[in-house]
KOLLUM-456687 format. One record per atom (N, C-alpha, C): residue in three letters; x, y, z. Coordinates in steps of 0.05 Angstrom, whole numbers, padded with zeros to 5 digits, always signed. Example, Ala and Ser with C-alpha at 12.3 -4.5 7.8 and 13.67 -1.06 7.14 Angstrom:
BEGIN
ALA+00264-00114+00156 ALA+00246-00090+00156 ALA+00264-00066+00156 SER+00257-00045+00142 SER+00273-00021+00143 SER+00258+00001+00157 
END
This chain:
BEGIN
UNK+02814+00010+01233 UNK+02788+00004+01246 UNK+02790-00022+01262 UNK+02807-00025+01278 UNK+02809-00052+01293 UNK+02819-00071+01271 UNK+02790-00092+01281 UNK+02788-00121+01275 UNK+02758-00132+01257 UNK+02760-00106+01249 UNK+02731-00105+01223 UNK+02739-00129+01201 UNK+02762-00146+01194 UNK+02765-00160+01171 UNK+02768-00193+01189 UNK+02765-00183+01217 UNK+02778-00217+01230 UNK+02753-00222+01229 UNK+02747-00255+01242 UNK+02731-00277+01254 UNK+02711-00256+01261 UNK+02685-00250+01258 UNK+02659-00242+01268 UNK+02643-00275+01280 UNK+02638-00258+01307 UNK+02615-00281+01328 UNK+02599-00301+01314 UNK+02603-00324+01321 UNK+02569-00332+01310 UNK+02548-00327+01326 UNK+02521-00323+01308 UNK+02496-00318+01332 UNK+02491-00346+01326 UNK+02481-00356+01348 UNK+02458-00383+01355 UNK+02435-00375+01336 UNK+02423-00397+01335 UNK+02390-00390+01324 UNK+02367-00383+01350 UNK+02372-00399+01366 UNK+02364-00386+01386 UNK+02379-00382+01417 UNK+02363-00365+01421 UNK+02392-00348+01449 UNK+02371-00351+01467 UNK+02367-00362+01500 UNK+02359-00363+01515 UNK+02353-00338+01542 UNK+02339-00319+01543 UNK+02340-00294+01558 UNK+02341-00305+01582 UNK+02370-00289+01601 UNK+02384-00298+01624 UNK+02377-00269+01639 UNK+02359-00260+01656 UNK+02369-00243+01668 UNK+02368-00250+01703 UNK+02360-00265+01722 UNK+02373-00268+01741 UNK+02388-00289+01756 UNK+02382-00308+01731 UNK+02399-00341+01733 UNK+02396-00360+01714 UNK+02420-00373+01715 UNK+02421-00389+01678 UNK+02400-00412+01680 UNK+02390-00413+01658 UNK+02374-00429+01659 UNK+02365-00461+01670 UNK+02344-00467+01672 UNK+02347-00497+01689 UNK+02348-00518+01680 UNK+02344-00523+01649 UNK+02350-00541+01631 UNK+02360-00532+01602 UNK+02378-00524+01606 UNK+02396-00507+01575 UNK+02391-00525+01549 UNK+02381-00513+01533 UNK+02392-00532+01513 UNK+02413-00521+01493 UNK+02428-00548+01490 UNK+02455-00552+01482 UNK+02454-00534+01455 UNK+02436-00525+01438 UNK+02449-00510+01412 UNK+02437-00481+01416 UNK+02433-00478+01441 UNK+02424-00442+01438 UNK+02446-00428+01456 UNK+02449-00405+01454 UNK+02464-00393+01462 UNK+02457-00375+01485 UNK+02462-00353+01500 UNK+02444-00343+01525 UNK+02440-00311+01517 UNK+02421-00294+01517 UNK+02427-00268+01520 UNK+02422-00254+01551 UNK+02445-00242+01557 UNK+02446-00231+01584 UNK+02430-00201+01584 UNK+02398-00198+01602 UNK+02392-00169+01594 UNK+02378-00160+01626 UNK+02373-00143+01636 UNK+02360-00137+01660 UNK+02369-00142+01685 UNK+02394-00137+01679 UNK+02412-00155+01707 UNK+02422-00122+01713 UNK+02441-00132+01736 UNK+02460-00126+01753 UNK+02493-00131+01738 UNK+02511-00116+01737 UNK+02532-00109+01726 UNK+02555-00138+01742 UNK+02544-00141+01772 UNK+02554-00164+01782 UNK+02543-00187+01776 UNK+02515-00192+01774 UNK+02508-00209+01764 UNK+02513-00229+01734 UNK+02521-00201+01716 UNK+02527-00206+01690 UNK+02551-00222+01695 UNK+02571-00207+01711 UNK+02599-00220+01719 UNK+02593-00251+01733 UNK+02574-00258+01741 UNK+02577-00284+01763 UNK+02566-00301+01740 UNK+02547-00296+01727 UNK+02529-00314+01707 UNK+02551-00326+01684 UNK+02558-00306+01669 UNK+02568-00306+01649 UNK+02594-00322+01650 UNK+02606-00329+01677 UNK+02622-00339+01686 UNK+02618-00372+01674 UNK+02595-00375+01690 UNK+02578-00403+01682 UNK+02571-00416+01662 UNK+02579-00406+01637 UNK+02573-00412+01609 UNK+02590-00419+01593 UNK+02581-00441+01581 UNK+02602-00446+01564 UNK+02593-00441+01535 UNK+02567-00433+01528 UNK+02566-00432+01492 UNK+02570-00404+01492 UNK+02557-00395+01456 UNK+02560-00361+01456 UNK+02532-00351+01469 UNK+02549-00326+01482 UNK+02540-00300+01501 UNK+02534-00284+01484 UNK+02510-00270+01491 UNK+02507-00248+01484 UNK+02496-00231+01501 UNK+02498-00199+01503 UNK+02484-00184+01528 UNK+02470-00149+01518 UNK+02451-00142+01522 UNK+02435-00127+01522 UNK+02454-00109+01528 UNK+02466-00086+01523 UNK+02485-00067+01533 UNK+02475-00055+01551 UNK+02448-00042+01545 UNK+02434-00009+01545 UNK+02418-00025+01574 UNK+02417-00046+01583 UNK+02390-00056+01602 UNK+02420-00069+01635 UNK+02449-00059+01633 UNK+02453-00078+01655 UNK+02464-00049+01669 UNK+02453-00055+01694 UNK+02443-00030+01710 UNK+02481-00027+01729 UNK+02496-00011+01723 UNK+02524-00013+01731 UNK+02537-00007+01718 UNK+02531-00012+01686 UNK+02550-00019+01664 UNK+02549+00011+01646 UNK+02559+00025+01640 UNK+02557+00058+01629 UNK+02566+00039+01591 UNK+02542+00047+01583 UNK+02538+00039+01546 UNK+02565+00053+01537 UNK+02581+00047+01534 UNK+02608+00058+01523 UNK+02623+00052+01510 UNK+02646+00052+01499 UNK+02675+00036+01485 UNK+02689+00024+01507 UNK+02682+00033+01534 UNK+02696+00020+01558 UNK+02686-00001+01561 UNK+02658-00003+01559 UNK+02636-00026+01569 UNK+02645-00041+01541 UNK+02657-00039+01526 UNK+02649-00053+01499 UNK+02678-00077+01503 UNK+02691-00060+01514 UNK+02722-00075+01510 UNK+02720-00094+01542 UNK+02708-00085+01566 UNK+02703-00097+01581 UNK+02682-00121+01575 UNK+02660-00125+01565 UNK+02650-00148+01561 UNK+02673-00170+01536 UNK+02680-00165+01523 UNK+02697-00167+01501 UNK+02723-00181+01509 UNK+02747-00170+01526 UNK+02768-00177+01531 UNK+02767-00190+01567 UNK+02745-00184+01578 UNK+02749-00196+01597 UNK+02723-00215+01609 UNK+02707-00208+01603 UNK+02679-00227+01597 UNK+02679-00254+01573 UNK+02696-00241+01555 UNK+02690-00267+01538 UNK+02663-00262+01506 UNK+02642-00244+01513 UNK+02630-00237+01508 UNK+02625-00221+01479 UNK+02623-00229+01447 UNK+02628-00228+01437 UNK+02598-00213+01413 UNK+02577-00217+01430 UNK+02549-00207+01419 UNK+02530-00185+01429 UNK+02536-00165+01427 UNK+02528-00149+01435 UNK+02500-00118+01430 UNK+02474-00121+01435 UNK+02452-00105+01428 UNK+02458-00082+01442 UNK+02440-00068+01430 UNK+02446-00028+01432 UNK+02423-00024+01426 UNK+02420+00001+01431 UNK+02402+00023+01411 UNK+02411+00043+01404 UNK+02450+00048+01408 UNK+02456+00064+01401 UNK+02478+00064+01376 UNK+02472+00073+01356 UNK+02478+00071+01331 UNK+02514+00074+01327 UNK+02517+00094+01350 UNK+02558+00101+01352 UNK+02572+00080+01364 UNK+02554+00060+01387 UNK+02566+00048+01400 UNK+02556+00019+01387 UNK+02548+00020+01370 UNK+02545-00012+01345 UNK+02561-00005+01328 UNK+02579+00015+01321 UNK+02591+00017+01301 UNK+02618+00020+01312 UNK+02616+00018+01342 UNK+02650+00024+01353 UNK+02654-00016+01363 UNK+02624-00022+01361 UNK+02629-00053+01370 UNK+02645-00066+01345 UNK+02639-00056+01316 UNK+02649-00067+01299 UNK+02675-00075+01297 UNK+02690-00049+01305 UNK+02711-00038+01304 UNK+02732-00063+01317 UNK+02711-00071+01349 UNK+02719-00092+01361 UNK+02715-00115+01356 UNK+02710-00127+01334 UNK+02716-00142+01326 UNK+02683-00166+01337 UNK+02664-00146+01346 UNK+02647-00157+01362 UNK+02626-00161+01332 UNK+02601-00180+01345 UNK+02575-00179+01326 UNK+02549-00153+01343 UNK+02551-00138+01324 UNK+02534-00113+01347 UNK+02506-00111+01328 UNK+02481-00116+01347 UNK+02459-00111+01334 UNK+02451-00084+01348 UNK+02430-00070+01330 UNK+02418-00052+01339 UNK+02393-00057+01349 UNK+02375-00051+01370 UNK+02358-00058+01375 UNK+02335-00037+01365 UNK+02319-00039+01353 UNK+02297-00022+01341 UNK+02271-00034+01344 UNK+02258-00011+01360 UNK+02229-00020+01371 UNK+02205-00012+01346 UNK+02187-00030+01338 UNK+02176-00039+01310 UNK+02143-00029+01325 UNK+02136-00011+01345 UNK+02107-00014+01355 UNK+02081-00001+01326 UNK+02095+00016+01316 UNK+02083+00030+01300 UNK+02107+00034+01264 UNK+02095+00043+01237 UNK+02102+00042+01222 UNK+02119+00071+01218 UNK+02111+00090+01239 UNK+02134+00109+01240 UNK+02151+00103+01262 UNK+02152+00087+01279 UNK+02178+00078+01290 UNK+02191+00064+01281 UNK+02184+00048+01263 UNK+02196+00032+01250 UNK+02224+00045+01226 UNK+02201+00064+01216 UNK+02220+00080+01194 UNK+02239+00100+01209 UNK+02235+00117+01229 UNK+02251+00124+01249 UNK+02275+00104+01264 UNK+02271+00087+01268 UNK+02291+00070+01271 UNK+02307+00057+01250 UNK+02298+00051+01232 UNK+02314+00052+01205 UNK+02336+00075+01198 UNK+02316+00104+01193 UNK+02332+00123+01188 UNK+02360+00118+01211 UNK+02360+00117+01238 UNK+02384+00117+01248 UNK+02399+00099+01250 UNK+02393+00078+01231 UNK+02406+00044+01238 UNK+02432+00055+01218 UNK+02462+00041+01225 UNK+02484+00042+01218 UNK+02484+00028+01188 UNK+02466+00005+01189 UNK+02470-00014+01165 UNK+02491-00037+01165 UNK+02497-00040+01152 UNK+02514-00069+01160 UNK+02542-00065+01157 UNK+02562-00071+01168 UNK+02552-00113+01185 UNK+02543-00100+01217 UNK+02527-00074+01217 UNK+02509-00078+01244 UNK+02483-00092+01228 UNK+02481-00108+01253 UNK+02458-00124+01256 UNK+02430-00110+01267 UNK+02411-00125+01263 UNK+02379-00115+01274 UNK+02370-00132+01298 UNK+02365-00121+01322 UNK+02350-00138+01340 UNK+02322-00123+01346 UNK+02303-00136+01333 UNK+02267-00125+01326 UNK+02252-00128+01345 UNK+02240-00113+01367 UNK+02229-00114+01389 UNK+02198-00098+01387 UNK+02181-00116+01385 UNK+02180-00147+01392 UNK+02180-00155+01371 UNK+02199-00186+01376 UNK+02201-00204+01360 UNK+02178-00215+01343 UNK+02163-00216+01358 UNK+02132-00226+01344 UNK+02131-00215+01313 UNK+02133-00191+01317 UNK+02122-00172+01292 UNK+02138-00175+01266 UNK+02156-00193+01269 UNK+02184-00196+01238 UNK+02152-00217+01226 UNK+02141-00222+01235 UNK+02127-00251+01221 UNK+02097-00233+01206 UNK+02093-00208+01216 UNK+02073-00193+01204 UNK+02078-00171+01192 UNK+02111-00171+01184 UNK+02114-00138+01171 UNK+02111-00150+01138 UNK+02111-00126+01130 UNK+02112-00126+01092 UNK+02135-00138+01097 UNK+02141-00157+01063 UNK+02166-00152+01058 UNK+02179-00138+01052 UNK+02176-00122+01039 UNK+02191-00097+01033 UNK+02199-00094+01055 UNK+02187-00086+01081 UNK+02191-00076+01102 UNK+02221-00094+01113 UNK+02211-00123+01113 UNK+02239-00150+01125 UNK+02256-00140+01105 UNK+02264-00126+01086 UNK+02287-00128+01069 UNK+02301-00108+01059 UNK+02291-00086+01090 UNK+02305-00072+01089 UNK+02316-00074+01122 UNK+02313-00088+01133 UNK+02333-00095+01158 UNK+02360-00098+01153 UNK+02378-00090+01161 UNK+02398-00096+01164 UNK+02409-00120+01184 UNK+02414-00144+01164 UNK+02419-00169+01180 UNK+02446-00172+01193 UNK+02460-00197+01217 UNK+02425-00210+01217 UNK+02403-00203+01235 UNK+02389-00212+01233 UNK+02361-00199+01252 UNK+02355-00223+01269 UNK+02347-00209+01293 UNK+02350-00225+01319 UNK+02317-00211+01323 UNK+02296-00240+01326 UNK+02261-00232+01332 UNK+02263-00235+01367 UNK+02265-00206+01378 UNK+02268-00212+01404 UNK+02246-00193+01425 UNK+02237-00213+01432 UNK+02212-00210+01446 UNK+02179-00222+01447 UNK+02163-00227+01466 UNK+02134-00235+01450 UNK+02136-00265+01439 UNK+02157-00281+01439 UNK+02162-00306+01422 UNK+02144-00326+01442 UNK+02124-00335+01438 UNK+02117-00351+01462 UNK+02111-00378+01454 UNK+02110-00389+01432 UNK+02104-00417+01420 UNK+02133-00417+01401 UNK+02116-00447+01397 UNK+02148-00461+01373 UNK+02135-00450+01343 UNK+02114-00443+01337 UNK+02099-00431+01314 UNK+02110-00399+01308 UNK+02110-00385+01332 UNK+02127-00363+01336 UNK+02150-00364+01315 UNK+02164-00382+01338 UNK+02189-00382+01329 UNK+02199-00389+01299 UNK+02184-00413+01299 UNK+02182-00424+01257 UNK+02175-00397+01247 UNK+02161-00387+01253 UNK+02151-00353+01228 UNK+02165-00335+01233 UNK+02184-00326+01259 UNK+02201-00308+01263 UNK+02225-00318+01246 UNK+02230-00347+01242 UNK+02258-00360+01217 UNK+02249-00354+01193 UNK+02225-00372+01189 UNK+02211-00364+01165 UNK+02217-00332+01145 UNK+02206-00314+01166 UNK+02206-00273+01162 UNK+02240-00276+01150 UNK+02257-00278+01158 UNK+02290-00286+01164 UNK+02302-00267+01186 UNK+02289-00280+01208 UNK+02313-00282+01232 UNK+02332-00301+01229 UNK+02347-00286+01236 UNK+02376-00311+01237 UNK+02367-00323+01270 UNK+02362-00306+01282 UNK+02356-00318+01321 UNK+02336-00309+01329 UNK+02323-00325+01352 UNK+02302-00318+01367 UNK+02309-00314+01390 UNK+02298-00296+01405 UNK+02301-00296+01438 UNK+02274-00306+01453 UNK+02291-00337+01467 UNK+02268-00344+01488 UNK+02268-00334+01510 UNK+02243-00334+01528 UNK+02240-00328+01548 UNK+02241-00356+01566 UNK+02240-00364+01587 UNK+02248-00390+01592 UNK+02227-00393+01609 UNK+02200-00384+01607 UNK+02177-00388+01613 UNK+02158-00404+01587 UNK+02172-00388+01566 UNK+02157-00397+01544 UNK+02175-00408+01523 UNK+02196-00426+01532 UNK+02214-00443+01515 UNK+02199-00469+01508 UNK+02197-00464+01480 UNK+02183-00496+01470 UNK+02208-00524+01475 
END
């Protein structure tokens, strides 16, 4: 199975959402997630960075969600954090030695459990969309996530963010409109 026993990614606590230029005042302990871009764009940005990357798989418009796309961000991007929604291709990220969250959309309590049913389990990770909602589910509900869990989306204050750590996200995703 690969590189399932080596060095796994660190996630940041918080990851800064990059989709058509890096940000204009970075701060030094968050990391970037690349999502809503361009396949060249991913390539010119990502260039520019020096902390950990991470990139939306399923959202960069060029890029075919694959084991090709997986080893391409990976071995030649640098690129080591990688979201999905697809359960074969978070479990082939493993393989690569990558940190692969699943992304599972939380709008309703049967999507929620529907997205569960298809989650891999660990060491795939959870990225909860919208993030907001890790801070209003049961617990029961937070403890059955498969960590770590990334509150991504909706984050728009620093109160947000304290209750999305609080719930236990390991990371938040800012928007860099609404970065405290």
């Amino acid at each position: 199975m690969g590189e399932l026993t080596g060095h796994r990614p660190t996630l940041p606590q918080i990851l800064l959402s990059v989709r058509h230029h890096l940000p204009r005042s970075p701060r030094h302990d968050a990391g970037v997630l690349f999502h809503d871009l361009s396949l060249s764009e991913l390539i010119h940005l990502s260039a520019g960075v020096d902390r950990p990357r991470a990139v939306d798989l399923d959202t960069v418009e060029g890029m075919t969600p694959d084991a090709a796309a997986l080893a391409f961000l990976s071995d030649r991007l640098g690129i080591k954090i990688v979201i999905t929604r697809r359960p074969a291709l978070a479990l082939r990220a493993v393989e690569l030695g990558l940190l692969p969250l699943l992304r599972i959309h939380c709008l309703d309590s049967t999507g929620f459990e529907r997205a569960l049913e298809g989650h891999p389990g660990p060491p795939v990770g959870t990225a909860v969309s919208p993030g907001l909602i890790l801070a209003h589910m049961a617990a029961d509900q937070r403890a059955r996530l498969p960590e770590p869990i990334v509150a991504n989306g909706l984050m728009r204050s620093q109160e947000d963010v304290a209750a999305a750590l609080a719930a236990g996200a390991a990371a938040v995703v800012l928007e860099e409109a609404s970065r405290p």
